[in-house]
N, CA, C and O atoms as a GROMACS GRO file, in nm:
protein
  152
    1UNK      N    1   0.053   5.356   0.011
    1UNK     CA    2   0.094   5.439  -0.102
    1UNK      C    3  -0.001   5.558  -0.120
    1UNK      O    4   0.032   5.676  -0.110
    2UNK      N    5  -0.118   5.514  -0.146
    2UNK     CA    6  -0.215   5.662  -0.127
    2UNK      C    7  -0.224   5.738  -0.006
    2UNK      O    8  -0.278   5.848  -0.015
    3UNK      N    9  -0.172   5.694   0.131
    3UNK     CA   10  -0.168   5.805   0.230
    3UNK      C   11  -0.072   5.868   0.221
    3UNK      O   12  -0.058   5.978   0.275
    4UNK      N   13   0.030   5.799   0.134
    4UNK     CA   14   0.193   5.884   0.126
    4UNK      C   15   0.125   6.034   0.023
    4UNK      O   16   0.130   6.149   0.066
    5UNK      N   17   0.068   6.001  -0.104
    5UNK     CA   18   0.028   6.068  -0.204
    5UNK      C   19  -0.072   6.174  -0.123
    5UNK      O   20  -0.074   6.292  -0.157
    6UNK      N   21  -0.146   6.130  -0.026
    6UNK     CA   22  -0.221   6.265   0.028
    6UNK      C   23  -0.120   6.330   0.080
    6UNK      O   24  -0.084   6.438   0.034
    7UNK      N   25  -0.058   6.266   0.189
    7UNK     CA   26   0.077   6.362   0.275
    7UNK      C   27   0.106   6.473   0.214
    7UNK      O   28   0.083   6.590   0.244
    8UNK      N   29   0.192   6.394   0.069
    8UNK     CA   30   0.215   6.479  -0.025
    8UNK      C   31   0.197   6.615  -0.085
    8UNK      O   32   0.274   6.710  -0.096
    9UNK      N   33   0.020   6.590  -0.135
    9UNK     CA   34  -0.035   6.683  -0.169
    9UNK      C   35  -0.062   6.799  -0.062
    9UNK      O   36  -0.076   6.916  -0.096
   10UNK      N   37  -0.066   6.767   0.031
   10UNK     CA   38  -0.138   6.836   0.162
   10UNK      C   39   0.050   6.923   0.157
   10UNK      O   40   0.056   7.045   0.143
   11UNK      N   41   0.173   6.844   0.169
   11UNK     CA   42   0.290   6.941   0.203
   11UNK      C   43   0.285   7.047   0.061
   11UNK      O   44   0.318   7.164   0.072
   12UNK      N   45   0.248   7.000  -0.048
   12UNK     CA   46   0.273   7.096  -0.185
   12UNK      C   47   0.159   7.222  -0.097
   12UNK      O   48   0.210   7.319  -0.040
   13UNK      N   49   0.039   7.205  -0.097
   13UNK     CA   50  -0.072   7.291  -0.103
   13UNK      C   51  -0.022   7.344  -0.012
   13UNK      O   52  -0.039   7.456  -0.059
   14UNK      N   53   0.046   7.370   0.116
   14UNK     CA   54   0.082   7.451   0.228
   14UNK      C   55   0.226   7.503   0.168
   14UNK      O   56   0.224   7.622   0.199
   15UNK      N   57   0.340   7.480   0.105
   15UNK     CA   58   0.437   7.539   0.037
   15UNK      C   59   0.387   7.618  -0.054
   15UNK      O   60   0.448   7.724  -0.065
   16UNK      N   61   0.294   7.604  -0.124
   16UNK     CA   62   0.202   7.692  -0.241
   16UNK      C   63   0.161   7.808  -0.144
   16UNK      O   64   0.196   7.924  -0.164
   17UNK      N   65   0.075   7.764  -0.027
   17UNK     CA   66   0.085   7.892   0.007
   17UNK      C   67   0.121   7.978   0.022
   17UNK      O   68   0.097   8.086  -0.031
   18UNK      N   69   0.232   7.929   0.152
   18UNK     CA   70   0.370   8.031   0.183
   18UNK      C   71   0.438   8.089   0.038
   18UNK      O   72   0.461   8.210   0.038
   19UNK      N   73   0.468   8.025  -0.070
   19UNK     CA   74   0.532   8.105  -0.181
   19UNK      C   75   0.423   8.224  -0.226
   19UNK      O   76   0.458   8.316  -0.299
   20UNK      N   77   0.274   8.211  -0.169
   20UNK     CA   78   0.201   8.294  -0.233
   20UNK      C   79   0.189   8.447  -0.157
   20UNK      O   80   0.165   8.561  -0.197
   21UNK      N   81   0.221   8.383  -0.024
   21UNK     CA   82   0.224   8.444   0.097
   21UNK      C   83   0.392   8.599   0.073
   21UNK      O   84   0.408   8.721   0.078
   22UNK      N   85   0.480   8.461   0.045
   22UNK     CA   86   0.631   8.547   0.036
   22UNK      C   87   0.572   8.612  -0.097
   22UNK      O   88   0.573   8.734  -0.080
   23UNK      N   89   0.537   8.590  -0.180
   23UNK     CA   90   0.501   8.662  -0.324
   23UNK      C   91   0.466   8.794  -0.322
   23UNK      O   92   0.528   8.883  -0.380
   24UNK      N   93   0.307   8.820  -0.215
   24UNK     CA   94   0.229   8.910  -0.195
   24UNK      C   95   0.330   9.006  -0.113
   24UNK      O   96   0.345   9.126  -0.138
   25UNK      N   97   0.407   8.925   0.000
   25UNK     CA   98   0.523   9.039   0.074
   25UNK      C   99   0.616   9.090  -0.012
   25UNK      O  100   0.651   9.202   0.027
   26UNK      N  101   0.664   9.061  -0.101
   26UNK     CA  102   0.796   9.076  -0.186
   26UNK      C  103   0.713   9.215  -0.258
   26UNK      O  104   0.757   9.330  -0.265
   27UNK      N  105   0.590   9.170  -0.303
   27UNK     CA  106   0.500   9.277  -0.410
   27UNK      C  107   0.480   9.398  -0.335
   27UNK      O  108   0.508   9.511  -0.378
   28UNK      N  109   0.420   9.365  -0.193
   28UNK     CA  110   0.379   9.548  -0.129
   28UNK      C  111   0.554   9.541  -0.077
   28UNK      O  112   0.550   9.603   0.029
   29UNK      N  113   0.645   9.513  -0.091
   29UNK     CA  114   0.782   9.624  -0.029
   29UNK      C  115   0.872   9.666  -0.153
   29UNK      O  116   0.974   9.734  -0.143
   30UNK      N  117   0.812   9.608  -0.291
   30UNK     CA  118   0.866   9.619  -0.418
   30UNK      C  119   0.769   9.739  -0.430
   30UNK      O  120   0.831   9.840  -0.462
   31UNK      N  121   0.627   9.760  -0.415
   31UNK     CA  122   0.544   9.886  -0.432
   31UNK      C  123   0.580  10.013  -0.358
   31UNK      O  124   0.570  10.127  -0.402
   32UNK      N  125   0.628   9.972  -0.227
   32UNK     CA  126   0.682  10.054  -0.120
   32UNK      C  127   0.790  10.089  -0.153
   32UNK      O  128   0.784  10.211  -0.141
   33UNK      N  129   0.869  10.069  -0.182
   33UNK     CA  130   1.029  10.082  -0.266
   33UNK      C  131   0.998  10.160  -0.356
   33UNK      O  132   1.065  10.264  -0.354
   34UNK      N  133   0.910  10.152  -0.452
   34UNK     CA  134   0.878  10.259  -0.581
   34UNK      C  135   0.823  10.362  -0.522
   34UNK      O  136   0.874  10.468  -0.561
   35UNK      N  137   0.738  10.375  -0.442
   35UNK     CA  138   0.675  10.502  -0.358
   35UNK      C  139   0.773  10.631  -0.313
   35UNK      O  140   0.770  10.754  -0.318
   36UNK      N  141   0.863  10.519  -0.264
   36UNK     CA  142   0.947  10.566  -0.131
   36UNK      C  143   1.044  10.629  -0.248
   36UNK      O  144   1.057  10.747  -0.280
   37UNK      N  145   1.084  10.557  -0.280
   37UNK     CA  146   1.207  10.590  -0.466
   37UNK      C  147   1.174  10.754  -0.543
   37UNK      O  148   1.234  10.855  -0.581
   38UNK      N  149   1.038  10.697  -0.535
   38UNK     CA  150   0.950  10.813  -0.628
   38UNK      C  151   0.958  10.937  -0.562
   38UNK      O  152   0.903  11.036  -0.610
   0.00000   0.00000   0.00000
């Protein structure tokens, strides 16, 4: 049961990333879009 609960944590903390990852991309082509707009 607690190796399931690390698994776990270890798949959240790497999905956290990537959403932080897609976040930061979404932000510079949403900045780039206003540039480009502007």
């Amino acid at each position: 049961m607690n190796n399931y609960m690390e698994i776990n944590a270890g798949y959240w903390a790497i999905l956290k990333l990537d959403l932080k990852k897609i976040r930061l991309k979404s932000l510079k082509l949403s900045v780039l879009n206003y540039f480009l707009l502007d």
